[in-house]
mmCIF file as Biopython writes it, N, C-alpha, C and O atoms, coordinates in Angstrom:
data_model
#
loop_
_atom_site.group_PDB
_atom_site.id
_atom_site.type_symbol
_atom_site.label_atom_id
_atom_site.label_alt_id
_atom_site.label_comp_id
_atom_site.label_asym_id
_atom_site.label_entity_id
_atom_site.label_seq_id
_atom_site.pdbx_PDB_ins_code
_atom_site.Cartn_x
_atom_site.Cartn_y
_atom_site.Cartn_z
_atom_site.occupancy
_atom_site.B_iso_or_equiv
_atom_site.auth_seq_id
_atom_site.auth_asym_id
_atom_site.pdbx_PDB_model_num
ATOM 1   N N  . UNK A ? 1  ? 28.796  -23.414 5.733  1.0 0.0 1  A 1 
ATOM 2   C CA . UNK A ? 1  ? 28.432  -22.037 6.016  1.0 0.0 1  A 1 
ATOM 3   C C  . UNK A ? 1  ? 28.668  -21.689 7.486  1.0 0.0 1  A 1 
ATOM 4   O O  . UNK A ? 1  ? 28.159  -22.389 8.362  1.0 0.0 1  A 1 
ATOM 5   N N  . UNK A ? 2  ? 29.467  -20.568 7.797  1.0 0.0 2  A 1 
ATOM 6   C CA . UNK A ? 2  ? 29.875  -19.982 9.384  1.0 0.0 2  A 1 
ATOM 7   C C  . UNK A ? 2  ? 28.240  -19.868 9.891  1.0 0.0 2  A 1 
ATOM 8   O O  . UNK A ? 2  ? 28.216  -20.773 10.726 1.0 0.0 2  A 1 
ATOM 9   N N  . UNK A ? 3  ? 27.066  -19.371 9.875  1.0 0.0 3  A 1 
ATOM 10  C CA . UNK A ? 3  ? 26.261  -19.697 10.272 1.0 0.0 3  A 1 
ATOM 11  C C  . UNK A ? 3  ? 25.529  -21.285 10.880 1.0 0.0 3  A 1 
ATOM 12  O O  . UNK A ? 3  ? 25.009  -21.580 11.956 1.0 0.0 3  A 1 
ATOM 13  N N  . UNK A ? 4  ? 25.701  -21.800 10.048 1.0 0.0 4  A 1 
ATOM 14  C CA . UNK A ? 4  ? 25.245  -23.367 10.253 1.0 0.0 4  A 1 
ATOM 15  C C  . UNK A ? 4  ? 26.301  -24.545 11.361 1.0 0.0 4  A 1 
ATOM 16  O O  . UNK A ? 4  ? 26.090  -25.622 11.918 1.0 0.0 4  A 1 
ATOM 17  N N  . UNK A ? 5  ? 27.379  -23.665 11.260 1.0 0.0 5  A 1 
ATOM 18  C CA . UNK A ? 5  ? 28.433  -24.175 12.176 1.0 0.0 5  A 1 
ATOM 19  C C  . UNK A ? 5  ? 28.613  -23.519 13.215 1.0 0.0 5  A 1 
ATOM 20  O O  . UNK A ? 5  ? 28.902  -24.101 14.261 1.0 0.0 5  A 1 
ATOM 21  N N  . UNK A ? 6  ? 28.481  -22.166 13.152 1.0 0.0 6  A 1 
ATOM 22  C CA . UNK A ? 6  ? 28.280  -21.192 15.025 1.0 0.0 6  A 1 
ATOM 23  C C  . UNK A ? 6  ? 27.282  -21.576 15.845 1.0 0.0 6  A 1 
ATOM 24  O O  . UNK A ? 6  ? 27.190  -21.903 17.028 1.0 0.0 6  A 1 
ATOM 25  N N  . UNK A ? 7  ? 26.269  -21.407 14.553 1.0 0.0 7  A 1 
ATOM 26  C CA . UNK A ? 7  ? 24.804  -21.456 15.520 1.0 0.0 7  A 1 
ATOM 27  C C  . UNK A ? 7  ? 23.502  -22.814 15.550 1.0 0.0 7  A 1 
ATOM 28  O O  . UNK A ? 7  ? 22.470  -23.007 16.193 1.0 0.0 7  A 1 
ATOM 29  N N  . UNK A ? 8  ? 24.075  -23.368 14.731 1.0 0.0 8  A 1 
ATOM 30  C CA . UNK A ? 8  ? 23.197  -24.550 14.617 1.0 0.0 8  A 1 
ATOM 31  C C  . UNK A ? 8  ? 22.385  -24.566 14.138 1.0 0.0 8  A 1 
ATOM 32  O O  . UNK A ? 8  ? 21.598  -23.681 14.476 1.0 0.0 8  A 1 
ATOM 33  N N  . UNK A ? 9  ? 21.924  -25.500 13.045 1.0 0.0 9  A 1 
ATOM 34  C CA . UNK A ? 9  ? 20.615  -25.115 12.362 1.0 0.0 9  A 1 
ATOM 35  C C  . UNK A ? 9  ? 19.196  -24.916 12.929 1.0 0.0 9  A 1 
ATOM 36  O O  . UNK A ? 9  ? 18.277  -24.769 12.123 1.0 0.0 9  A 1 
ATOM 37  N N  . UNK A ? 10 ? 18.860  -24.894 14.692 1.0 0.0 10 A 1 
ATOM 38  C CA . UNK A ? 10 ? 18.109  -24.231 15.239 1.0 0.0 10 A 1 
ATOM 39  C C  . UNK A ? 10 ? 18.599  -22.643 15.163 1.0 0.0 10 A 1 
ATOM 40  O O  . UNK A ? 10 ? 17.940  -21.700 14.726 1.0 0.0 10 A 1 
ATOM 41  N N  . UNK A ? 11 ? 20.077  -22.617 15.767 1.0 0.0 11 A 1 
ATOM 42  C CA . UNK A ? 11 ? 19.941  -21.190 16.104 1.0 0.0 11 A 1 
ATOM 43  C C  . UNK A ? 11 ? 19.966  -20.140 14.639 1.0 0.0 11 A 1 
ATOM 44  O O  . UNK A ? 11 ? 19.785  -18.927 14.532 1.0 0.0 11 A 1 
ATOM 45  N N  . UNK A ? 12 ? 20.212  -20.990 13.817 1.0 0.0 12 A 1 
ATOM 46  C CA . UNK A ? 12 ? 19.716  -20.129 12.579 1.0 0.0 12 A 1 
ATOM 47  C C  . UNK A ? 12 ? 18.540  -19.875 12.075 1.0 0.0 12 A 1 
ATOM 48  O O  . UNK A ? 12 ? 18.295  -18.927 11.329 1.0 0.0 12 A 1 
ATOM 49  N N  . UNK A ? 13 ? 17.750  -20.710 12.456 1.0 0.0 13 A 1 
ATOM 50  C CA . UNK A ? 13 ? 16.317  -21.043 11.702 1.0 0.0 13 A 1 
ATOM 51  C C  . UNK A ? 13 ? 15.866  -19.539 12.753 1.0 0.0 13 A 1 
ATOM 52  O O  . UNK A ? 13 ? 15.365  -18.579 12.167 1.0 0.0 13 A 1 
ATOM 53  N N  . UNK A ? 14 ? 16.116  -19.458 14.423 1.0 0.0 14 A 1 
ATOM 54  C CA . UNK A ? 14 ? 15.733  -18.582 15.055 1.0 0.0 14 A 1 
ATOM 55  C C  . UNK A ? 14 ? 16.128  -17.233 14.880 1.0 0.0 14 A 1 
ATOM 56  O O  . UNK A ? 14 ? 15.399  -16.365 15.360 1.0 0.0 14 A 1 
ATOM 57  N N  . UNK A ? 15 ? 17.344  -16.850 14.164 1.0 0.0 15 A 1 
ATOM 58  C CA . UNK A ? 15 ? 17.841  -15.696 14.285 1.0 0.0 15 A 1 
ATOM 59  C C  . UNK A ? 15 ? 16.805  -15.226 12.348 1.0 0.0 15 A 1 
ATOM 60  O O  . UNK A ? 15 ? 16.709  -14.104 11.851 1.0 0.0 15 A 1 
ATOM 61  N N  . UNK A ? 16 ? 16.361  -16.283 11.890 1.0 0.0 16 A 1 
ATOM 62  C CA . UNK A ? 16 ? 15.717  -15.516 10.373 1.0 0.0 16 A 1 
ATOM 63  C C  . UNK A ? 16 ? 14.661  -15.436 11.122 1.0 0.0 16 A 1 
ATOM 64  O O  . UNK A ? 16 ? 14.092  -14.360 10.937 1.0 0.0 16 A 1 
ATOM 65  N N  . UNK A ? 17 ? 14.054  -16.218 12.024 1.0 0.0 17 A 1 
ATOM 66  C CA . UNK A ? 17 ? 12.363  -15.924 12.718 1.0 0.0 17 A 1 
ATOM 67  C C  . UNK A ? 17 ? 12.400  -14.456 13.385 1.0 0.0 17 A 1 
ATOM 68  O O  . UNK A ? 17 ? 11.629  -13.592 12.966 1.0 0.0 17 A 1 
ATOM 69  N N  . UNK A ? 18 ? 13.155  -14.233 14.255 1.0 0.0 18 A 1 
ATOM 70  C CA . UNK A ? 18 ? 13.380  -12.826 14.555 1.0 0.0 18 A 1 
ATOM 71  C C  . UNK A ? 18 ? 13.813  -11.991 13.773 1.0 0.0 18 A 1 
ATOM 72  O O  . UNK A ? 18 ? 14.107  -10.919 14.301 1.0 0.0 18 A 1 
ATOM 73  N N  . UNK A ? 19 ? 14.022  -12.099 12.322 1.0 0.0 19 A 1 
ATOM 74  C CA . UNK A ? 19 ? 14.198  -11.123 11.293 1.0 0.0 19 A 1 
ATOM 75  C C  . UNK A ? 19 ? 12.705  -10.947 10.777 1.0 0.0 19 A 1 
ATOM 76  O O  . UNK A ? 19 ? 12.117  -9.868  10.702 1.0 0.0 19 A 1 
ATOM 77  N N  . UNK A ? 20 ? 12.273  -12.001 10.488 1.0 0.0 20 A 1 
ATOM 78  C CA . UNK A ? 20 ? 10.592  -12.037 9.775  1.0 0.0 20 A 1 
ATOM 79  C C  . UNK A ? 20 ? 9.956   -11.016 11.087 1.0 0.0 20 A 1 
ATOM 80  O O  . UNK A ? 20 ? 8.914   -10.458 10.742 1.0 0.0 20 A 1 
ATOM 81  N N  . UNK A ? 21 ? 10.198  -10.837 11.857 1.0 0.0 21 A 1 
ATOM 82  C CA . UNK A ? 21 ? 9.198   -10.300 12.830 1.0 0.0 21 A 1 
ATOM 83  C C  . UNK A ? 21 ? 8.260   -8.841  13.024 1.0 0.0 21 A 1 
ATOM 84  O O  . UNK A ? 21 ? 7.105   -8.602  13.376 1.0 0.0 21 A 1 
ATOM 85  N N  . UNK A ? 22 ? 9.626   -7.895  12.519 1.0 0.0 22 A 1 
ATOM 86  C CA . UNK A ? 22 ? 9.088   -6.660  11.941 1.0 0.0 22 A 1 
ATOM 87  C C  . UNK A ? 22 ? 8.493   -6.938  11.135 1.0 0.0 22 A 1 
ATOM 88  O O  . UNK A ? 22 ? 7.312   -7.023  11.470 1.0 0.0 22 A 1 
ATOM 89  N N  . UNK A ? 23 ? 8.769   -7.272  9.589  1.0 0.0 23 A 1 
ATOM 90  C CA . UNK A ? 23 ? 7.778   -7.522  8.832  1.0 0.0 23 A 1 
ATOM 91  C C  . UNK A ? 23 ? 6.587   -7.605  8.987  1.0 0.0 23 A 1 
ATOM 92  O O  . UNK A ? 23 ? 5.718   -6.794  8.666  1.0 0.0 23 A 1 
ATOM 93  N N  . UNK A ? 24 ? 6.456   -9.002  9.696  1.0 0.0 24 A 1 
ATOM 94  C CA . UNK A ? 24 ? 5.102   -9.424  10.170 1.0 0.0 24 A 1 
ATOM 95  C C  . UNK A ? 24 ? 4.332   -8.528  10.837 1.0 0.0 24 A 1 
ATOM 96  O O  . UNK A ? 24 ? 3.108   -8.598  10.728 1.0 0.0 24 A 1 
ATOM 97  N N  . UNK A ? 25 ? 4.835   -7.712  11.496 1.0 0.0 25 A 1 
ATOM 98  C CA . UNK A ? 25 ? 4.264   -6.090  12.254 1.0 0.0 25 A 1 
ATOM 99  C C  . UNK A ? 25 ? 3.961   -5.352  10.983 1.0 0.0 25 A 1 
ATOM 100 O O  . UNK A ? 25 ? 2.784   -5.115  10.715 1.0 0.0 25 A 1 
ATOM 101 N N  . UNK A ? 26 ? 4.810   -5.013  10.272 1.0 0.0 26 A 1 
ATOM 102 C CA . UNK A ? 26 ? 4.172   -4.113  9.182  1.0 0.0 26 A 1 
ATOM 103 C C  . UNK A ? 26 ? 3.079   -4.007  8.084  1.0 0.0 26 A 1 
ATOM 104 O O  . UNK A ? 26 ? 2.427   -3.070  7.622  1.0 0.0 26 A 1 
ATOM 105 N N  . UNK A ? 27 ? 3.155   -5.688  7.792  1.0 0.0 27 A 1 
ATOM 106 C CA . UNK A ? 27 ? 2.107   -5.835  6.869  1.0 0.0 27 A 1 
ATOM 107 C C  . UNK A ? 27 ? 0.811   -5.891  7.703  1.0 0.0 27 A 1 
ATOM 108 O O  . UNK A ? 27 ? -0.304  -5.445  7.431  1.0 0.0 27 A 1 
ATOM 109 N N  . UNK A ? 28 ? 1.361   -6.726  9.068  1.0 0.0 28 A 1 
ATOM 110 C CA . UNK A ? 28 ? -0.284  -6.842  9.985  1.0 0.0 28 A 1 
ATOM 111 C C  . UNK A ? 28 ? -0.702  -5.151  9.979  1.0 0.0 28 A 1 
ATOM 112 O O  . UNK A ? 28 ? -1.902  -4.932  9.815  1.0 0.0 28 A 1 
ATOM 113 N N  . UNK A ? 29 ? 0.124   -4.051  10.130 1.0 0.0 29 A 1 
ATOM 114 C CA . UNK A ? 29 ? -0.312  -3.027  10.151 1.0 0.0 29 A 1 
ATOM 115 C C  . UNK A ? 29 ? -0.902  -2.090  9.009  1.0 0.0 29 A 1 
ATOM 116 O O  . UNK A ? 29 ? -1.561  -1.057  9.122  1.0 0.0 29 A 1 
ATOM 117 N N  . UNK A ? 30 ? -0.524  -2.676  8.026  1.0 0.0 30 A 1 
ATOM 118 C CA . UNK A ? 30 ? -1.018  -1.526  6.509  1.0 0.0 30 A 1 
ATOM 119 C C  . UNK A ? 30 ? -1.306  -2.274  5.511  1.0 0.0 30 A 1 
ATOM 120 O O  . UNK A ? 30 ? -1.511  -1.788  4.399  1.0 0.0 30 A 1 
ATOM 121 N N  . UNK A ? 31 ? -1.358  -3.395  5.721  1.0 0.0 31 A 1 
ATOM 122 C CA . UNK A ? 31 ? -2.151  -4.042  4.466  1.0 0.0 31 A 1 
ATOM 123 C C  . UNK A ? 31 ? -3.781  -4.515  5.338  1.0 0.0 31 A 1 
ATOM 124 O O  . UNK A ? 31 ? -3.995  -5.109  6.395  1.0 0.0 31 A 1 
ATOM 125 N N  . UNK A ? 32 ? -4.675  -3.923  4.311  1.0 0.0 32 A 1 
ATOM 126 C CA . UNK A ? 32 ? -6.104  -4.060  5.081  1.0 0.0 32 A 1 
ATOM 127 C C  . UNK A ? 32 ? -6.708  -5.504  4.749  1.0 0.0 32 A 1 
ATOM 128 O O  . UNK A ? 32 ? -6.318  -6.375  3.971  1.0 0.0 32 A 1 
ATOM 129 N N  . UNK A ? 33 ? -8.038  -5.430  5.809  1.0 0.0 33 A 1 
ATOM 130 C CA . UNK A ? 33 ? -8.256  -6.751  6.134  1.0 0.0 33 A 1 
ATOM 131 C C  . UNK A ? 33 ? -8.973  -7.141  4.831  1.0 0.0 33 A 1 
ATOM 132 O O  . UNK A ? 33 ? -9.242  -6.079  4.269  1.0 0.0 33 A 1 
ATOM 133 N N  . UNK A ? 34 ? -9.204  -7.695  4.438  1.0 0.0 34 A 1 
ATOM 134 C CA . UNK A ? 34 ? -10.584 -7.759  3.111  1.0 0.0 34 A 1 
ATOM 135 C C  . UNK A ? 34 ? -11.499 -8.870  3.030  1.0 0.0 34 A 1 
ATOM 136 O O  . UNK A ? 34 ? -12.244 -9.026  2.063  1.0 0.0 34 A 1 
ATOM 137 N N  . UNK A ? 35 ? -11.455 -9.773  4.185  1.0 0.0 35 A 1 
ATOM 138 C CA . UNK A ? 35 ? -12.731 -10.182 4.555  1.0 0.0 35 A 1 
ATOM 139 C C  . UNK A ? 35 ? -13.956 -9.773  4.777  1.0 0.0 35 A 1 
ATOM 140 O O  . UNK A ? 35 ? -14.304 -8.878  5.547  1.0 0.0 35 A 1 
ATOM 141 N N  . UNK A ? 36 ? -14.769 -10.588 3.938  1.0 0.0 36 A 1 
ATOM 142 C CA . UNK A ? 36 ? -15.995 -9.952  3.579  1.0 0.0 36 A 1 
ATOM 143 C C  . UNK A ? 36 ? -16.188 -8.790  2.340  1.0 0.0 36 A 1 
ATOM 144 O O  . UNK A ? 36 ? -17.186 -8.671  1.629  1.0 0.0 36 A 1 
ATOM 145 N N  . UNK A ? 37 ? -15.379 -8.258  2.308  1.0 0.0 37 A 1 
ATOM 146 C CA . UNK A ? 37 ? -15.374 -7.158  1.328  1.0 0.0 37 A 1 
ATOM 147 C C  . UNK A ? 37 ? -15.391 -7.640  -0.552 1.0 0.0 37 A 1 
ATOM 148 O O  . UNK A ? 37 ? -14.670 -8.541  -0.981 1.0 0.0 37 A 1 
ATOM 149 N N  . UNK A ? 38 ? -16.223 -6.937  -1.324 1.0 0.0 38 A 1 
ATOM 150 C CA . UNK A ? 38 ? -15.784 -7.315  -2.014 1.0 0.0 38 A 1 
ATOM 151 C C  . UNK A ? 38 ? -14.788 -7.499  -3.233 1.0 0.0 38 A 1 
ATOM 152 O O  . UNK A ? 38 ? -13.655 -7.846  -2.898 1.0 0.0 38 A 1 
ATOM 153 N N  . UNK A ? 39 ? -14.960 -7.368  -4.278 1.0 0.0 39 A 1 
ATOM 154 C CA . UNK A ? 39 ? -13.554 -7.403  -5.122 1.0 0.0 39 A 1 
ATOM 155 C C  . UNK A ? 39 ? -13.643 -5.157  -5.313 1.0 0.0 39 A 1 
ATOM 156 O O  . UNK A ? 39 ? -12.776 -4.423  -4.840 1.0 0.0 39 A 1 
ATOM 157 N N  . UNK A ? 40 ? -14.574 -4.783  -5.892 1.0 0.0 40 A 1 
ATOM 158 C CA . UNK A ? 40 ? -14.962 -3.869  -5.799 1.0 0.0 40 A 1 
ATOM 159 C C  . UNK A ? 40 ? -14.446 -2.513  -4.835 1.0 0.0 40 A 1 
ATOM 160 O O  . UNK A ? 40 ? -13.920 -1.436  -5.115 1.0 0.0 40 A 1 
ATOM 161 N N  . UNK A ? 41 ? -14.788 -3.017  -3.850 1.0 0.0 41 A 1 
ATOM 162 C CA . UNK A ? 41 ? -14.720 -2.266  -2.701 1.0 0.0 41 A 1 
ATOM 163 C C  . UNK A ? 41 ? -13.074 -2.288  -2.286 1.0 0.0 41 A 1 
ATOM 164 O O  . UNK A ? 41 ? -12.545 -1.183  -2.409 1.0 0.0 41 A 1 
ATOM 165 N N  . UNK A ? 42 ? -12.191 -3.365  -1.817 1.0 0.0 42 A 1 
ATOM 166 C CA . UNK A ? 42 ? -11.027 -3.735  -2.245 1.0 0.0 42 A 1 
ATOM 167 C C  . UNK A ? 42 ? -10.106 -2.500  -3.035 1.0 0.0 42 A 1 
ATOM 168 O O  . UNK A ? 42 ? -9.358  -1.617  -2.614 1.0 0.0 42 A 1 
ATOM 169 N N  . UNK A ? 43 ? -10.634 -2.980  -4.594 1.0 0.0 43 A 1 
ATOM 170 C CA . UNK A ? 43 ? -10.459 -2.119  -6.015 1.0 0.0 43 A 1 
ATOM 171 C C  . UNK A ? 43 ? -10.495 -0.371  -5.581 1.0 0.0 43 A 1 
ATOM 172 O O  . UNK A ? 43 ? -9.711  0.501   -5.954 1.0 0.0 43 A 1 
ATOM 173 N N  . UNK A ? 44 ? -11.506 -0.262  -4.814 1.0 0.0 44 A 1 
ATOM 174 C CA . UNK A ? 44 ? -11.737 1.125   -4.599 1.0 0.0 44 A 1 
ATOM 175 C C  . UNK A ? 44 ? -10.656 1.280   -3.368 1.0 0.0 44 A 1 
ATOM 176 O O  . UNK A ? 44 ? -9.928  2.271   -3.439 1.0 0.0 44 A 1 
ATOM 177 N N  . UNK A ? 45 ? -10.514 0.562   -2.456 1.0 0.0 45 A 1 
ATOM 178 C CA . UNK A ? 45 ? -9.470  1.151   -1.658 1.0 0.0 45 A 1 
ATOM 179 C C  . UNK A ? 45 ? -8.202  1.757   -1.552 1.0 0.0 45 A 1 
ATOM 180 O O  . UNK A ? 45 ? -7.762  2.608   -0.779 1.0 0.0 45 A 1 
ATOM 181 N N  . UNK A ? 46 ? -7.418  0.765   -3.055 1.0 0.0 46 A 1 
ATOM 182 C CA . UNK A ? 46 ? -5.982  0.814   -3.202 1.0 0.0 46 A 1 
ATOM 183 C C  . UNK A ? 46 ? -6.121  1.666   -4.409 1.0 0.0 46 A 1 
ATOM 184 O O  . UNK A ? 46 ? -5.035  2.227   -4.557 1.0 0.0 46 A 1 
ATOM 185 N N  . UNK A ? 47 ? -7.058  2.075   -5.466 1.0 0.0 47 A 1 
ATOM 186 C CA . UNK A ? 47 ? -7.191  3.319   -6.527 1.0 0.0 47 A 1 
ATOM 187 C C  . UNK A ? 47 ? -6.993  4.713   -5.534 1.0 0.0 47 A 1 
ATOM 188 O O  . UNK A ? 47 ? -5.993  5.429   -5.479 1.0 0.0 47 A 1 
ATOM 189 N N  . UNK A ? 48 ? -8.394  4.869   -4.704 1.0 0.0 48 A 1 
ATOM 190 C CA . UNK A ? 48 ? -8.071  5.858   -3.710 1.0 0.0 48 A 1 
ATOM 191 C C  . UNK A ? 48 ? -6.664  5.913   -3.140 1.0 0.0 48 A 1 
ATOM 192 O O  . UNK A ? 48 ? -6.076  6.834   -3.706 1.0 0.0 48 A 1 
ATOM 193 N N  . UNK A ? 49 ? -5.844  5.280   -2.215 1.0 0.0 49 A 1 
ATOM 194 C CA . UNK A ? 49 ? -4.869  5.450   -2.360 1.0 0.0 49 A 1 
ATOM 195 C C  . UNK A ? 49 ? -3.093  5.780   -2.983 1.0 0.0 49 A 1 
ATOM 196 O O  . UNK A ? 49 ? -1.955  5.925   -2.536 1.0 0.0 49 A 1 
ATOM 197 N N  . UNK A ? 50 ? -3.712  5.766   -4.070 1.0 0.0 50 A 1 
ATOM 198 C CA . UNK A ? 50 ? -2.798  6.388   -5.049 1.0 0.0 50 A 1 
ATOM 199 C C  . UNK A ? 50 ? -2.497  7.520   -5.208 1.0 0.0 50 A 1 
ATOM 200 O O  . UNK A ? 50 ? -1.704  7.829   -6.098 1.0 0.0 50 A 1 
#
């Protein structure tokens, strides 16, 4: 694979880590926390949102 031979299987492993990164911003941002909460309450959050 031209990847595994340009960049090395570090510099590949790094260029998908900096792809995951937005992601990781987005869900940290809109998926809620639900510790402590219970199944219920949860249940009621994502119905309301519909």
């Amino acid at each position: 694979p031209w990847m595994l031979q340009n960049l090395t299987p570090a510099g590949t492993f790094f260029l998908f880590a900096l792809m995951c990164v937005p992601y990781m911003l987005i869900v940290w941002k809109l998926v809620p926390e639900t510790t402590g909460k219970s199944l219920e309450e949860i249940e009621r959050y994502w119905t309301r949102s519909e």
